[in-house]
C-alpha positions as CSV (number, residue, x, y, z in Angstrom):
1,X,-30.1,-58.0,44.1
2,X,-30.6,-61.1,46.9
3,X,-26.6,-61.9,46.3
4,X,-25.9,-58.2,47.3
5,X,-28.8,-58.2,50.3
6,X,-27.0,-61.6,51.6
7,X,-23.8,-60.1,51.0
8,X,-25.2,-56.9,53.2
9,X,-26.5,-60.2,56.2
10,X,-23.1,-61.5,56.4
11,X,-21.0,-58.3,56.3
12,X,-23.7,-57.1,59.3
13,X,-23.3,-60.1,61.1
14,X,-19.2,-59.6,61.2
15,X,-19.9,-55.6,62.3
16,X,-20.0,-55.5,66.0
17,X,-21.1,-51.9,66.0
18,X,-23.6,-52.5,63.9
19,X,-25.5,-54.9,65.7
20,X,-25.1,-52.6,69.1
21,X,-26.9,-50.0,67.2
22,X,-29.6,-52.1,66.0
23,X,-30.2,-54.2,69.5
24,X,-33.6,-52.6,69.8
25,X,-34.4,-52.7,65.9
26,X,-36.9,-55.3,65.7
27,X,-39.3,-54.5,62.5
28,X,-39.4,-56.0,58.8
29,X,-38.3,-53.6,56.1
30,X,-39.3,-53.6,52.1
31,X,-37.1,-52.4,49.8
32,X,-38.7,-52.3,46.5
33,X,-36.1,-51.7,43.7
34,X,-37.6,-51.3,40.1
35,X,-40.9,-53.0,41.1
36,X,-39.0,-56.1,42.6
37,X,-40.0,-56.6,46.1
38,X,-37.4,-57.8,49.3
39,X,-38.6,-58.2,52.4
40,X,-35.8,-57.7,55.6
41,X,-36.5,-59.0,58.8
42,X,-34.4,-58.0,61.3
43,X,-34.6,-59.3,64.9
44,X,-32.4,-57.0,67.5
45,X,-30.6,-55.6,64.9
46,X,-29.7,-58.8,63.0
47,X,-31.3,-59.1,59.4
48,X,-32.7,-63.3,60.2
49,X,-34.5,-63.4,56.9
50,X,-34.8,-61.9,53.5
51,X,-38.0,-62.6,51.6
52,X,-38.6,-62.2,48.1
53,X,-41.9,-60.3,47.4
54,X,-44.3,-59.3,46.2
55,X,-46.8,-60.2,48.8
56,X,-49.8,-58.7,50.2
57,X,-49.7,-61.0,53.4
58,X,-46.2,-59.8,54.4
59,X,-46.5,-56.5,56.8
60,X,-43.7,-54.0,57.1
61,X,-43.3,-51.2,58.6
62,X,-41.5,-48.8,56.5
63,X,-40.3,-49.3,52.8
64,X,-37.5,-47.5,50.7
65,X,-38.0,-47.3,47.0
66,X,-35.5,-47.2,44.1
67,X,-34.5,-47.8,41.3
68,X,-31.7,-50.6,40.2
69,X,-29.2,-47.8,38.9
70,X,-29.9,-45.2,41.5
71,X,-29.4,-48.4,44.4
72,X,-25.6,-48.8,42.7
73,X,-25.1,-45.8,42.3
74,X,-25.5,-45.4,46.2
75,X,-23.2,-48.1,46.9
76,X,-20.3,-46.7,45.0
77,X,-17.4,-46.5,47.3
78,X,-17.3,-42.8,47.0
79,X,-21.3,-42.1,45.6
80,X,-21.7,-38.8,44.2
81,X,-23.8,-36.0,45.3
82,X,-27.2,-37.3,46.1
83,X,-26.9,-40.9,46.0
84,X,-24.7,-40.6,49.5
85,X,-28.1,-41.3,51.8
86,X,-31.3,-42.5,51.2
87,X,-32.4,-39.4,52.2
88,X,-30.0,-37.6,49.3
89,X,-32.0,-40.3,47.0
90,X,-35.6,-39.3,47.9
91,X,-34.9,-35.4,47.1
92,X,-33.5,-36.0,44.0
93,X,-36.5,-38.4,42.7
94,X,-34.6,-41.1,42.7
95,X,-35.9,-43.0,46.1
96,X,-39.1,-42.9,48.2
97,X,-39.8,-43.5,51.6
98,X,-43.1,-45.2,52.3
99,X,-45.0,-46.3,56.0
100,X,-44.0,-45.3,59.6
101,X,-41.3,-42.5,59.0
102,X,-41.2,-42.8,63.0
103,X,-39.6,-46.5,63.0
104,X,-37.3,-45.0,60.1
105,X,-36.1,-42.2,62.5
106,X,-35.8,-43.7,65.3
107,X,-33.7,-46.2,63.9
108,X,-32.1,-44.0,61.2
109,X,-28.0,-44.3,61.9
110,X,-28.5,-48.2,62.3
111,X,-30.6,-48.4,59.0
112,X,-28.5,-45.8,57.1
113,X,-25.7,-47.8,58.3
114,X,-26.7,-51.3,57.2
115,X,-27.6,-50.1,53.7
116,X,-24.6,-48.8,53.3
117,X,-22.9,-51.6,53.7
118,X,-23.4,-52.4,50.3
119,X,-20.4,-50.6,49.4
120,X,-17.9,-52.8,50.7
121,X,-17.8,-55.0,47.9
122,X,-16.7,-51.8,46.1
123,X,-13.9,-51.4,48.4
124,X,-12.8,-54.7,48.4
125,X,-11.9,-55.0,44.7
């Protein structure tokens, strides 16, 4: 999972766009996928760390919760039916959203937008 979340630093990095959507996204994320925690730190819209968890002493401000399959079945190049969005994941059972659902909003294209980048390395093979 860190290969793929570096794979998602770089790719963001190289995605002008991207980083204009994110210029005022400064918060740390958890993504918790089958109990394994990863913490993303983004700073104007640029992920500058990725910490592996779990820790109590780390604060984030929203987290999004999978599972392993569910998480590649969502980057598929073309998903299927519910694993599109993380919000397609959370009403099928398959994801959760936990902490400030205001940051999340606020910021939703850029975020939805970053963790979808996990699919290019489907569209590259």
């Amino acid at each position: 999972m860190l290969t793929e979340l570096q794979d998602m630093q770089a790719r963001l990095n190289a995605t002008p766009h991207l980083l204009r959507l994110g210029r005022l996204f400064t918060e740390t994320v958890q993504l918790r996928v089958d109990g394994d925690e990863y913490y993303l730190s983004f700073d104007q819209g640029r992920l500058v760390q990725i910490t592996e968890g779990p820790s109590r002493k780390t604060p984030y401000r929203f987290a999004l919760v999978t599972d392993a399959d569910a998480l590649h079945r969502f980057w598929e190049l073309r998903p299927e039916p519910g694993f599109h969005d993380i919000f397609g994941l959370v009403k099928i059972g398959r994801g959760r959203i936990e902490g400030d659902i205001l940051t999340l909003v606020k910021n939703l294209r850029f975020f939805k937008e970053f963790m979808a980048l996990g699919r290019w390395k489907e569209a590259a093979a």
